[in-house]
Residue frames as qw, qx, qy, qz and C-alpha x, y, z in Angstrom:
[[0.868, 0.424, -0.030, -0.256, 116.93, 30.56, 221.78],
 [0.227, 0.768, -0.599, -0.017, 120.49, 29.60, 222.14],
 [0.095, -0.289, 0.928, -0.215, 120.51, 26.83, 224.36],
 [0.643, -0.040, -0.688, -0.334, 118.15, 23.56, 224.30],
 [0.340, -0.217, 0.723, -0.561, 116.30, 22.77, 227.50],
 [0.245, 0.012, -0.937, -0.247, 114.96, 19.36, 227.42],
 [0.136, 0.441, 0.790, -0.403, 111.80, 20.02, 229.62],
 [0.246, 0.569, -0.144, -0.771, 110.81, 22.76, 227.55],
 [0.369, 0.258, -0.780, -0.435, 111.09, 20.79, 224.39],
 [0.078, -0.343, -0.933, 0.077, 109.67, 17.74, 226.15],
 [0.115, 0.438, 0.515, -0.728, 106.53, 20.03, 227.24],
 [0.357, 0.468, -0.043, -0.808, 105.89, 21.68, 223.71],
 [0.198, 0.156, -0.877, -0.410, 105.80, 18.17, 222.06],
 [0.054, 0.375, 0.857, -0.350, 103.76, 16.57, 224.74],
 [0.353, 0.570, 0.249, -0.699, 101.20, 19.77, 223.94],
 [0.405, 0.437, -0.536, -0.598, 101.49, 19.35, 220.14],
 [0.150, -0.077, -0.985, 0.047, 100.46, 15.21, 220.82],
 [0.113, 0.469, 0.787, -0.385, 97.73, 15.81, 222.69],
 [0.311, 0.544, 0.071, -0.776, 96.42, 18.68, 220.08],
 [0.314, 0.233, -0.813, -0.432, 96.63, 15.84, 217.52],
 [0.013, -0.019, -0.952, 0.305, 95.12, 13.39, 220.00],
 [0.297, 0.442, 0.603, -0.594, 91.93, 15.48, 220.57],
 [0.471, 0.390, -0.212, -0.762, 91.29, 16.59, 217.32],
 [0.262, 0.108, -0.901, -0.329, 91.75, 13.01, 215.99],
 [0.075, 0.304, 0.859, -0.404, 89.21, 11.91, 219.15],
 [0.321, 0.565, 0.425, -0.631, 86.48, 14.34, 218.11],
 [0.272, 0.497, -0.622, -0.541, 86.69, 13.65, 214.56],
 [0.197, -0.081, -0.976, -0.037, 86.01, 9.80, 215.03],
 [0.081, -0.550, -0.747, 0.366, 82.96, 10.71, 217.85],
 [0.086, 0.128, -0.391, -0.907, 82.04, 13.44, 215.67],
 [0.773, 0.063, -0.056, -0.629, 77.65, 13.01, 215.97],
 [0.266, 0.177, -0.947, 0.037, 78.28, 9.30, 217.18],
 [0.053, -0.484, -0.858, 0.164, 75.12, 9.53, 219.27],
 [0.066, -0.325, -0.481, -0.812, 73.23, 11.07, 217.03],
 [0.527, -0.444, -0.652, -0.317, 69.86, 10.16, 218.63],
 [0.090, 0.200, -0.615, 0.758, 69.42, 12.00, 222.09],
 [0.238, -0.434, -0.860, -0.123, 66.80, 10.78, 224.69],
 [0.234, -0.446, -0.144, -0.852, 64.10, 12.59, 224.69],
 [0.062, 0.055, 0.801, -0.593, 61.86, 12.51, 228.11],
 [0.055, -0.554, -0.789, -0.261, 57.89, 11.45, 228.27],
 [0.080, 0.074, 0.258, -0.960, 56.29, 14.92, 228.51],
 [0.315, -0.377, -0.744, -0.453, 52.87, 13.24, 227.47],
 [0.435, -0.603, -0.663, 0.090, 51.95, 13.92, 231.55],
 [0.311, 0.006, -0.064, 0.948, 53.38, 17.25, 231.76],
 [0.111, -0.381, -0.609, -0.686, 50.76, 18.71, 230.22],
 [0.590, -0.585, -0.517, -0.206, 48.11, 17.17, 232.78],
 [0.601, -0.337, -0.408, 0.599, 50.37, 18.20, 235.48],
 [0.171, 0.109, 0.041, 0.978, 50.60, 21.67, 234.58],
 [0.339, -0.406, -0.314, -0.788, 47.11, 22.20, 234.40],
 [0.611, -0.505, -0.589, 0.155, 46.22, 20.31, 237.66],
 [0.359, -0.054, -0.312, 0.878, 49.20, 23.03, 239.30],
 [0.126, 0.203, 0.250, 0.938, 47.10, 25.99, 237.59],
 [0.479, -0.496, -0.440, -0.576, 43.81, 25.12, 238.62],
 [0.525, -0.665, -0.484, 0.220, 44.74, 24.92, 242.56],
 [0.294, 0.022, 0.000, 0.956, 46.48, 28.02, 241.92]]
């Protein structure tokens, strides 16, 4: 702790920036696409049962 190495220092800022960086990022995009797309299972259904019945 006596002496001051400048990569060291330069490293634990750089890590403290980017732990600001992400929280600020996921904070803003925080449920930003709410709305996820759902797929047409409407023919599932019929598929399944076609599968079952050559089973």
């Amino acid at each position: 702790m006596g002496s001051f190495d400048l990569g060291v220092g330069l490293a634990f800022w750089l890590m403290c920036g980017s732990v600001i960086l992400c929280i600020v990022y996921g904070a803003i995009n925080w449920n930003k696409d709410k709305e996820e797309k759902v797929l047409d299972t409407s023919s599932w259904d019929k598929d399944e049962d076609k599968i079952n019945e050559e089973l």
